[in-house]
N, C-alpha and C positions, 0 to 999 in steps of 0.2 A: 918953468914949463919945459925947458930944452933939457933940462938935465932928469925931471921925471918922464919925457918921453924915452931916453937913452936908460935909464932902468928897467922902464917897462918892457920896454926892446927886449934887450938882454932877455930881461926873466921870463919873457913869455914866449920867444924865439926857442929856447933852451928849454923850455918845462915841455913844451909842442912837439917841440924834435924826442924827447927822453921818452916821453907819451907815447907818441908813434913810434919808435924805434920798438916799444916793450911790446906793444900790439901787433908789430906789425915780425917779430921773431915768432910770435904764433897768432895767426889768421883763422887757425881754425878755431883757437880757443875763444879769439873775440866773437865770430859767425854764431858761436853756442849762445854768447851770451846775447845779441842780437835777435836770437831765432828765441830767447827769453822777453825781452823788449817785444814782438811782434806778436805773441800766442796769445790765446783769448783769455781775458783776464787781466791784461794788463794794458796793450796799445788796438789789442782786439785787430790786426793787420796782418794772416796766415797767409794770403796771398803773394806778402815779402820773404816770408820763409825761404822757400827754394833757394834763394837772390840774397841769403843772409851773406854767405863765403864770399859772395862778389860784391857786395855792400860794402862788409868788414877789409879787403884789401884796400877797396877804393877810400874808404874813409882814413885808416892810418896812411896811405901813402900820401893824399892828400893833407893828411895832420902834420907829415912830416916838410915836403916841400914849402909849405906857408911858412914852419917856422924858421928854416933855410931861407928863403925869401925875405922874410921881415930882419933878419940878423945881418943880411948883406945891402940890404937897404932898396932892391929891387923891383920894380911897379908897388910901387907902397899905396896906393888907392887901391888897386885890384886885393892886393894884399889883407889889407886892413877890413878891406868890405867883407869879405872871403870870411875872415876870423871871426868877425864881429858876427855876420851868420851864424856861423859853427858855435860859437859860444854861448850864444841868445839860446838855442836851437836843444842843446849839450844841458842850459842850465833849468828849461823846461824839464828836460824827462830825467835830472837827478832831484828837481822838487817835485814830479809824479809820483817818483818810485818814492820817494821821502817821505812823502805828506800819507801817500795812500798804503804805503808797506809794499812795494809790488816785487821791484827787484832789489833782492839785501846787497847786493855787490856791485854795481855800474860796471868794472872791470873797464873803467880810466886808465888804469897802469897793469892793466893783465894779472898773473897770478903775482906778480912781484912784488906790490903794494895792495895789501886789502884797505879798503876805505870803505867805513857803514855812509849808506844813503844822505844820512846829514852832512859828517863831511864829504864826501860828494860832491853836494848844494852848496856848501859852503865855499869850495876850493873852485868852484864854477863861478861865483861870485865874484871872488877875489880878481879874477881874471875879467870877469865884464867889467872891472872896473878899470881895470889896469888896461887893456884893449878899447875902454873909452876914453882914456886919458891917447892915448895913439890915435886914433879919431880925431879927437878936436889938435890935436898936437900934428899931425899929417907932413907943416910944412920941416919940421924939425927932422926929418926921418930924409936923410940924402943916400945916396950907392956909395960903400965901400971901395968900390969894382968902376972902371969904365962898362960900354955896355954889352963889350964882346964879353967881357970877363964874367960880367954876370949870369951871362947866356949860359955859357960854357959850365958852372959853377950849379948853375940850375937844373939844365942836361944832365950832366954827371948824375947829380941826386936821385934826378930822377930813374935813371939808368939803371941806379947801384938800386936803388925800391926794387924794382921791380922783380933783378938778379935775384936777393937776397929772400924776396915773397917767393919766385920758386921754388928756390931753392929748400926751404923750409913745407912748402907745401909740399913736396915730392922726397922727403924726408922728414926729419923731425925737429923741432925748434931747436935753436944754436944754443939756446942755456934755456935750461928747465928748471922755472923755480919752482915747481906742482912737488909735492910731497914726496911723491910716487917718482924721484928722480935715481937714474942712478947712483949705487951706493945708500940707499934709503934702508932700512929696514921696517916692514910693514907693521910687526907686530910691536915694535917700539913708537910707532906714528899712532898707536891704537891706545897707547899706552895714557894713564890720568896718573903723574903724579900727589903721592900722599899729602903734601903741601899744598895744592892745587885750589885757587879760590873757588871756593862753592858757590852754587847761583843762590841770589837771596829774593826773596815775595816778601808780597805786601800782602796781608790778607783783608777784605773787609765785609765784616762778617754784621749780619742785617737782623735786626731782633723787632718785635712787635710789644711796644711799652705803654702800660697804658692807653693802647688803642690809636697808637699812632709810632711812625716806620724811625727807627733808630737806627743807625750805621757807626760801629767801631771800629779802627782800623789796629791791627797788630802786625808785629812782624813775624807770626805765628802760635802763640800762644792762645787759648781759649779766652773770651775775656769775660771778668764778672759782673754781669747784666741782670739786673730782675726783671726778665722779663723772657716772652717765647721767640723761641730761636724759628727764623725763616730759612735763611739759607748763605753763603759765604761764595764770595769772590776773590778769585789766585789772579794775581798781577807780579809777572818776573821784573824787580825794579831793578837789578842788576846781572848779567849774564857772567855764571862761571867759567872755568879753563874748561873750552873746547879743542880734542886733542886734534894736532892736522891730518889725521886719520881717521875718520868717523863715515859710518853708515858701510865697511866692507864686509862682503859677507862672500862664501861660495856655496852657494844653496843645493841637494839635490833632495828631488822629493819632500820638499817642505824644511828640511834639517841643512843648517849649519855648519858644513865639515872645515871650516877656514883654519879654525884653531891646530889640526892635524894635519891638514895639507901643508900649511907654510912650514909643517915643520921637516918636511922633508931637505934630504940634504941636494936632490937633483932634481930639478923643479922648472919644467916649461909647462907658459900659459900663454895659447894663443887667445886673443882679446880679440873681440866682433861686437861692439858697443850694439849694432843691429844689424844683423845679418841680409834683411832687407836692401840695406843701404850699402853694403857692402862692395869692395871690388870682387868681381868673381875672379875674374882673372889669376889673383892671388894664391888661392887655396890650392892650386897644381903644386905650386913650388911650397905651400905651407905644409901640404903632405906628403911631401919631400922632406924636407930640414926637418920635421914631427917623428917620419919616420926612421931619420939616420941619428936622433935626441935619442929615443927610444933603443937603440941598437947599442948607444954610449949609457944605454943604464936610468937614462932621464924618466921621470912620470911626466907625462904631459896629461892637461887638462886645457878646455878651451869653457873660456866667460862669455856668455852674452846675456844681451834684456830678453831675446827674442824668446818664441816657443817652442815647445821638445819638437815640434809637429817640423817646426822649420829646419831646426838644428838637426833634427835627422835627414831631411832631406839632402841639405847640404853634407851633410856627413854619407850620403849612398851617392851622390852625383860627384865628390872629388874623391872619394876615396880614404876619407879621414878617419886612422886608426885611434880615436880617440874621445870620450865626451865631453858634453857640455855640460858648462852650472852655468847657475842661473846668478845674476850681480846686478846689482843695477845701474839701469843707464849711465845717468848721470857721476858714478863714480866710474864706472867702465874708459866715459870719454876725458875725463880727469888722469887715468892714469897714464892713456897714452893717444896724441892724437892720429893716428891713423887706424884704416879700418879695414881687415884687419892688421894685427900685429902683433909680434914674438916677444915674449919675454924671459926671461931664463934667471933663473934664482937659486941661494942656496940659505938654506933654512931661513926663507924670509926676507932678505936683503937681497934689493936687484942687482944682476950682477951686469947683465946686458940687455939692452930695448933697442927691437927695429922698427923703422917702416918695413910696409910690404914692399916695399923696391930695393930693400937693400940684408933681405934674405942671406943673401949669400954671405951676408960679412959676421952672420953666426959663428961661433967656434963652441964645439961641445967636448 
């Protein structure tokens, strides 16, 4: 028992800290998936909405100190209780979204590790077990640290959380694993290799025989039945190569123009995932740095979900020599998370991404 608490330690002190760490270099990307977790349809709780971004810090830095705590071996009751919540708690809503289809991603590990819903539940599993082996095992778990050391050790952590959460919210995550990083190129992220496994169906296709209900199954072919055909059901048994680029578009008027615009070789795109939501603040100095882009020869265009009605607004109240397409949402806040914010590209490949607080460090 003393040597599978001292495993468990480790591995779950260490998987907790890696976890939170990934989360907690981007807060806003977990708040997304959160504010996914809360909308009607799935935990049905809009009321949490707002309170997602303040949820999603508190939760990774939280993730983070337990496993810092349980590693150095410090209040191991408080600890252990603490985990065993989180994990009970973690392994409910990966076998919700699992069982019922709700959310395809948990975002356990941020964009850095995708995990489908079952493992999810799965890797949630493994862990109540391994944290109730720490439970009944309690007395085995002593401090590394006398108890100033562990103070100190705990402080720090939490210190350095809190730095590191501003710092990223008030700029942009320290390492980007989102597609859309720089040095990407978009129209190669769009791209399906010729080798590419295809997705495969199941088909089953329903005949009326002899005055009673027949079901054949193929894996696409018509089958030969004597008898009259009702009607067929498509089942994806296997999902093909999804490129990490999928659903971009830059819309105007109903049309498509992405394919022509990336291919530009001077290329600014201020992103406003929703204008609504937006800093205002920002747009003074964004039609600034748009209009000294423009002066360097740049085209600039500005993406949001929002409506022309609004986008023009905001384009007569700051001053912006420039329009909008239309993108949506959900790829909008994918590619960058602040809102708004610059991008600057040459034929397609990003070359530089800011926050709107850090404008100035554009170079055209």
């Amino acid at each position: 028992m003393k040597y599978l608490v001292w495993i468990s330690r480790i591995f779950v002190g260490i998987l907790f800290i890696i976890s939170g760490l990934i989360k907690l270099n981007d807060p806003v990307g977990f708040s997304f998936k959160l504010e996914e977790y809360f909308s009607q349809g799935v935990l049905d709780l809009p009321f949490l909405m707002p309170l997602a971004l303040a949820i999603s810090i508190f939760v990774v830095i939280v993730e983070v100190i337990l496993g810092v705590l349980l590693l150095i071996g410090f209040k191991p009751k408080f600890t252990i209780w603490s985990l065993l919540a989180m994990i009970i708690f973690f392994t409910f809503l990966t076998f919700y979204s699992a069982y019922f289809n709700k959310v395809t991603d948990c975002g356990c590990f941020g964009d850095a590790v995708k995990l489908t819903p079952w493992e999810s539940f799965t890797k949630d599993v493994i862990l109540l077990v391994l944290i109730l082996i720490l439970f009944y095992g309690q007395k085995y778990i002593t401090p590394l640290f006398n108890v100033k050391t562990n103070w100190i050790i705990a402080g720090i952590s939490l210190v350095a959380c809190v730095l590191f959460a501003n710092q990223v919210l008030n700029h942009l995550p320290s390492v980007d694993f989102r597609p859309y990083k720089i040095g990407a190129n978009i129209q190669e992220g769009m791209s399906v290799p010729d080798d590419a496994p295809k997705p495969k169906y199941e088909y089953a296709w329903q005949f009326k025989v002899n005055g009673a209900d027949k079901i054949v199954v193929t894996n696409g072919e018509y089958p030969k039945v004597d008898g009259e055909f009702i009607g067929v059901e498509t089942t994806e048994i296997q999902k093909g190569y999804e490129p990490p680029i999928h659903d971009f578009t830059i819309e105007k008027d109903g049309e498509d123009r992405a394919s022509f615009i990336l291919e530009e070789d001077k290329l600014v795109m201020v992103i406003a995932y929703d204008l609504a939501k937006s800093n205002y603040d920002a747009f003074a100095a964004v039609a600034k740095v748009t209009s000294k882009a423009k002066e360097k020869g740049y085209t600039v265009i500005g993406m949001s979900a929002s409506s022309n009605d609004r986008a023009n607004q905001i384009k007569d109240k700051y001053g912006l020599d420039f329009d909008f397409y239309f993108t949506d949402e959900t790829t909008l806040k994918t590619i960058v998370r602040s809102n708004p914010a610059v991008l600057v590209l040459k034929k397609g490949t990003i070359q530089q991404k800011v926050h709107y607080n850090d404008l100035d460090e554009l170079k055209f």
